[in-house]
Each structure stands twice: as C-alpha cells, then as structure tokens.
N, C-alpha and C positions, 0 to 999 in steps of 0.2 A: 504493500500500500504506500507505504514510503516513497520508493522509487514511482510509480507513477504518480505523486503528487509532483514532486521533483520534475519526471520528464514533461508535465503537462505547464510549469509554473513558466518557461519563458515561452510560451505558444503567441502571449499577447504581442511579444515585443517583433515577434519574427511574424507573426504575418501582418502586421503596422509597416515593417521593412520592407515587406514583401507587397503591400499595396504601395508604398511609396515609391516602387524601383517601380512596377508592372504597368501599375495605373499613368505615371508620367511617359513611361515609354510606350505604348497603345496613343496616348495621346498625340506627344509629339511623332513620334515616329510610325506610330500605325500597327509597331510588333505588341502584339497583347500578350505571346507564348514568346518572349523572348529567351531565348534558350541559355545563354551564359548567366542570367541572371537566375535562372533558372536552377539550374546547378550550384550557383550560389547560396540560393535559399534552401536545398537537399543539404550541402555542406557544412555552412552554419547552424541553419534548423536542427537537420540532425545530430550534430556534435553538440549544439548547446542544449536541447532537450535532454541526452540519454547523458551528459556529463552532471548536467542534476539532479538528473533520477540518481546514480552513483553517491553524488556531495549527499543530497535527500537520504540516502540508505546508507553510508560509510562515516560521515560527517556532518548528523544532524545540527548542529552548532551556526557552524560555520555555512549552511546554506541557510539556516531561519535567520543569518543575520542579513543576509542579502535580500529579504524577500519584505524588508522595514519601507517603510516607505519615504520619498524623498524629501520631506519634510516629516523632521523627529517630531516627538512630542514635546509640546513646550518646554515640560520638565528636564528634560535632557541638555537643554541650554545650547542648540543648534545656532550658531551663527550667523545673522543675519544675512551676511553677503554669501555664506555656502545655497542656503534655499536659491536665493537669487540667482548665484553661477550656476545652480542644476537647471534654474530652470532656460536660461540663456545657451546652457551645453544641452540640451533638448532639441531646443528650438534648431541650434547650429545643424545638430544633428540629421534632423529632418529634410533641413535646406539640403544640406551634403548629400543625403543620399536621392534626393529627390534634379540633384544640379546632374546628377552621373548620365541619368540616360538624357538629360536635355543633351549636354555634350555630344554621349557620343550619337545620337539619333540626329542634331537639329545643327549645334555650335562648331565641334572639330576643332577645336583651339589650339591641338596640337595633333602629331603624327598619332594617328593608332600604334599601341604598344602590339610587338611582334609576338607571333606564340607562342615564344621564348618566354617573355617577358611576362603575359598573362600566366603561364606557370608558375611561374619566380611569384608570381601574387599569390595565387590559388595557397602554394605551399606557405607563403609568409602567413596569409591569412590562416590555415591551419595549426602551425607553428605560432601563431600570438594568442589561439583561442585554450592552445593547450598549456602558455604560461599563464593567462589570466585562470583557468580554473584549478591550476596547480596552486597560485596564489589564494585562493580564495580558501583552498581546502586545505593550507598551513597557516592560516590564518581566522580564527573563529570572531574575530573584531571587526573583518573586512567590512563594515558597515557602508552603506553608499550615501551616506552622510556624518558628517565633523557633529558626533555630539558627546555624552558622558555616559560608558559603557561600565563607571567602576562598579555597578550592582552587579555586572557579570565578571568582576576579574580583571578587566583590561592590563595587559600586560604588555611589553614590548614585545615583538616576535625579532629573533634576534637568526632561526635558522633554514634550512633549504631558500630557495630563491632570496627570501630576507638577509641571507647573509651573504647577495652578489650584492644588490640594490635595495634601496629603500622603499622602492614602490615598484617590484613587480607587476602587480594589477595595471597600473597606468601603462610601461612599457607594454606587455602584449595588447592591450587595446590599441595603442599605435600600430603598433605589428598591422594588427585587425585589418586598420582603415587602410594602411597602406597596401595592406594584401590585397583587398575589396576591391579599390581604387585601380590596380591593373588588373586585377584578372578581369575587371567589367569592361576594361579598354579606355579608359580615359585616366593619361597625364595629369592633366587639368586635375581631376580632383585629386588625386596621389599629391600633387603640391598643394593643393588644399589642406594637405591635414598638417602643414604648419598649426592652421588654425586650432585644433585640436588640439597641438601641442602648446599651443601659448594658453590655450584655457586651462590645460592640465599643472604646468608650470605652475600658474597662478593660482591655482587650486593646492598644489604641494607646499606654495610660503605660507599660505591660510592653514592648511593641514598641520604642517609642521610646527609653526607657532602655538597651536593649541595643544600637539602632543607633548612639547616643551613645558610646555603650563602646567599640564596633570600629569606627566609621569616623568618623573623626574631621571629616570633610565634613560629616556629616550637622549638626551644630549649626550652621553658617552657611546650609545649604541651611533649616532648619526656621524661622531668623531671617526668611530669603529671600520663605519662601511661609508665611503666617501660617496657611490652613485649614487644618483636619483632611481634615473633611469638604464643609465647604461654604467657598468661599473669601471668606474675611475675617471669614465672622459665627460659625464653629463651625472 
C-alpha cells in the first residue's frame, strides 16, 4: 500500500508537465502525439513514480517530508521570501517548459541539437533524477520549504552525496532541466536554465543563512564540504 501511495503521489506534477509540453506543441506546431516528448514523459513519469513508490516503502520519513506543502504552516516560521521564490520558481517553471516546444515547433533560435547531443540529454536527464532521489532518500529533512523541523530531529546530514556537496537535490535538478532541455531539441532552453540556477543560488544564501541560525553544526559541516553544487569549483 505504501508503494503505491508513493508511485501515485507525483502523477499531478507529470501530467501538468505533460499538458504543458503536449498542449503548447499541438498548438503551435500542430504535433498533439509529439513523440520525443513523448518519451520524455514515459522516462521521467516512470522513474519519478516507481522511485517513490520505493522512498514511500524503504524511506517512509524522508518521502512524507516531500509531500509538505509549499507553504509551511505558520508555526514553523517559513520565511517570507522562500513562499515567494517557490512561488516565482513555479511560475518560471511552467514558462520553461511550456517556451520548449514554442522553440522548437515555431522560434528555432538556435541549430537543433544532433542525436548525439539529444542523448547526452536523455542520459543527463536520467543521471540528475537519480541524484535528486538518492538525495532525498539520505536525507529525511529534505523539506521543499526553509522552515523549523527541530520537532523531528533536524540534524545536519553530513554523508553519501552530503559529503561531495551541500545541496545535492538542487545539482541533479539542474542535471534534470539540462537533460530535458536537449533531449527535447532546443538550445535555447538548455541556456535557459541559467535561470534556474540563479533562483537556486538565491534560494541556497536564504537556505543556508537559516540553517546557520538553528543548527549550529551546520557552519563547520559547510567549512567541511566546500561545494554547493559541484564539489570544490561551485
């Protein structure tokens, strides 16, 4: 029962995905059954479904912390500008994935990536979803909001991926977009997820200053492991 609470709990966010890639591209382009995109939604969907079901049945903790909603409960003392950035990394979101098939159906703003290259996605894209849910499932804090977790323990996590970089989660979701971004044939968006990366950045000084605050661990843990993202050079 577990696991399929799990494998059913991101259904919303993947076919939201799935109408924002399908339904833009039928429009502007006329493909309704666009097939890369297609594939897409099989490879995400199903990895991110049956990786829950797993977290849901191996790692009850650590998947009911993801399933909080994006705005904490007042009590918890959420940060004014985190509700705000989620709801603006929302919004971005949307836009991004809904700019993909404008691109590649209507704009063309750059050369199509070669079938080289849309591989080189596919596999990033796989490769970033399997460190975000390796993060998640070394991580029972992973909360998708900055709020006060000390009724459950909040602890530093100091091992596996925590002890290349500090935010694993954030790295493989870059991965993600960058993945997304070529295997769907558009440049254009793949530099796009600058953008992503400067809301995550901005999201990591807010993050980090509040784990600063309450867990007094975290500033020799962050001495410790110098990445954010990448370990040593970001």
């Amino acid at each position: 029962m577990a696991f399929v609470r799990g494998f059913l709990s991101p259904l919303p966010l993947v076919a939201l995905i799935t109408a924002d890639l399908l339904v833009t591209a039928g429009a502007v382009g006329g493909v309704w059954a666009w097939p890369t995109a297609l594939v897409f939604v099989g490879v995400y969907g199903g990895f991110s479904m049956t990786a829950s079901g797993l977290l849901a049945m191996l790692r009850p903790a650590s998947f009911a912390v993801r399933q909080l909603k994006w705005v904490a409960r007042k009590r918890a003392g959420q940060p004014l500008i985190d509700a705000l950035g989620l709801g603006l990394y929302m919004a971005f979101f949307l836009g991004w994935f809904a700019f993909i098939p404008v691109d590649v159906f209507r704009l063309r703003l750059l050369p199509t990536p070669s079938a080289a290259v849309e591989g080189l996605g596919l596999a990033l894209l796989i490769a970033g979803m399997a460190i975000v849910y390796a993060a998640i499932a070394q991580n029972r804090f992973a909360a998708p909001t900055i709020h006060d977790q000390s009724a459950e323990g909040q602890q530093v996590i100091e091992t596996g991926l925590y002890g290349l970089v500090r935010h694993p989660f954030y790295a493989g979701m870059l991965l993600v977009y960058v993945g997304t971004a070529l295997w769907l044939g558009s440049f254009a968006a793949a530099i796009g997820v600058a953008g992503f990366l400067a809301m995550t950045l901005a999201r990591i000084v807010i993050e980090e200053r509040w784990l600063r605050a309450h867990l007094p661990a975290y500033e020799a843990y962050a001495r410790r492991v110098r990445g954010r993202l990448i370990p040593v050079l970001l």
